[in-house]
Every structure is written in C-alpha cells, then in structure tokens.
C-alpha positions in Angstrom: -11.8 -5.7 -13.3 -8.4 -5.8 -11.3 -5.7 -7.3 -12.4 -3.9 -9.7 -10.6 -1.8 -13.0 -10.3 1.6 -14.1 -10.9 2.1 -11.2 -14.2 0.8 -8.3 -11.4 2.6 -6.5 -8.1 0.5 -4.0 -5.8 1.4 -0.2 -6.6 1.4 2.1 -3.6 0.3 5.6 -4.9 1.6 7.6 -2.0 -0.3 10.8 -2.1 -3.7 8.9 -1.6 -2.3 6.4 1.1 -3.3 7.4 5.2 -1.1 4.9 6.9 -4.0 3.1 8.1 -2.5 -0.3 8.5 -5.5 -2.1 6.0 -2.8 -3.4 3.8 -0.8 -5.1 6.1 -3.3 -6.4 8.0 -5.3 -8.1 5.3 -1.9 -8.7 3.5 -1.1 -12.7 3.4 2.3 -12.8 2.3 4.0 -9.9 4.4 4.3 -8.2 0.9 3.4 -4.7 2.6 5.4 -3.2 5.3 5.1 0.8 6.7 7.6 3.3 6.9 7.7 7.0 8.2 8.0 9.9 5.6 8.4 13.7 6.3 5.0 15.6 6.5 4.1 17.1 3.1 2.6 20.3 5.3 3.9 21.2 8.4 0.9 23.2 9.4 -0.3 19.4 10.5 0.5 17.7 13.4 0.2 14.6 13.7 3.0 12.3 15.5 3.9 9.9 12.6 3.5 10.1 9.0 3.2 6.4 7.7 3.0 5.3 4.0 2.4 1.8 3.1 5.5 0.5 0.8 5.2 -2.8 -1.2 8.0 -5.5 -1.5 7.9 -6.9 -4.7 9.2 -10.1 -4.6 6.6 -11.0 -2.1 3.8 -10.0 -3.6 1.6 -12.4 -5.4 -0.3 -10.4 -7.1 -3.7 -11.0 -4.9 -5.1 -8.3 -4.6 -6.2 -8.4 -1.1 -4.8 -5.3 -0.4 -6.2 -2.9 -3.5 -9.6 -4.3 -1.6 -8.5 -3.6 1.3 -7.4 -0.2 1.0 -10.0 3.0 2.1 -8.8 5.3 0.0 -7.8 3.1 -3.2 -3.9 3.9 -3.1 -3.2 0.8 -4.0 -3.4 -0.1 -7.9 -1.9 -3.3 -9.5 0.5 -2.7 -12.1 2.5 -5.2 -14.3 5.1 -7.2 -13.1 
C-alpha cells in the first residue's frame, strides 16, 4: 500500500525519472513542475535532459503521480 494524504509529499528519485511529463500531466494541484539538469553521460545526445521536481507545499499527498509515473521514480515519503 502507498502512502498518502495530508502526513505524505511525493519524492522525486532522480536517477529513475525520464522527463516524460506523466506527473505533471496527471498532477491536480500543480505540485510537479520540470526542470533541465546536465546529462549524467555525455556519450548521449539528446536535446534536453528534464527531471520532474516536486513543490512541497502544493502537494497533497495524492498520489496521482507515484501512479502515474512509468518508471516508479516517484515514492511518497513523510511530510
């Protein structure tokens, strides 16, 4: 079972999270937003490296987005 609700805040664990834009999408309260990190290899080329960052004071705790996300970076963790 997840944990969630008003004692809960979504946890971004970057090294697992694409930049795929699930989050934010399925993300009610605008409690997600992306931001652009340097590539962790630079043999890749890709134009944009996006991580999914969460702002805690808008999170409710839902949960939409650990649901949401395709590779399970996001974990809930105590407020």
């Amino acid at each position: 079972m997840i944990k969630g609700g008003e004692d809960a805040v979504a946890w971004v664990k970057e090294e697992l999270c694409i930049g795929c834009d699930q989050c934010t999408i399925v993300c009610d309260d605008d409690a997600i937003e992306l931001y652009d990190t340097p590539l962790a290899s630079p043999i890749m080329e890709v134009e944009v490296n996006r991580k999914a960052r969460i702002l805690r004071d808008e999170c409710t705790g839902c949960k939409l987005c650990v649901l949401g996300c395709p590779t399970d970076a996001i974990i809930m963790i105590d407020r």
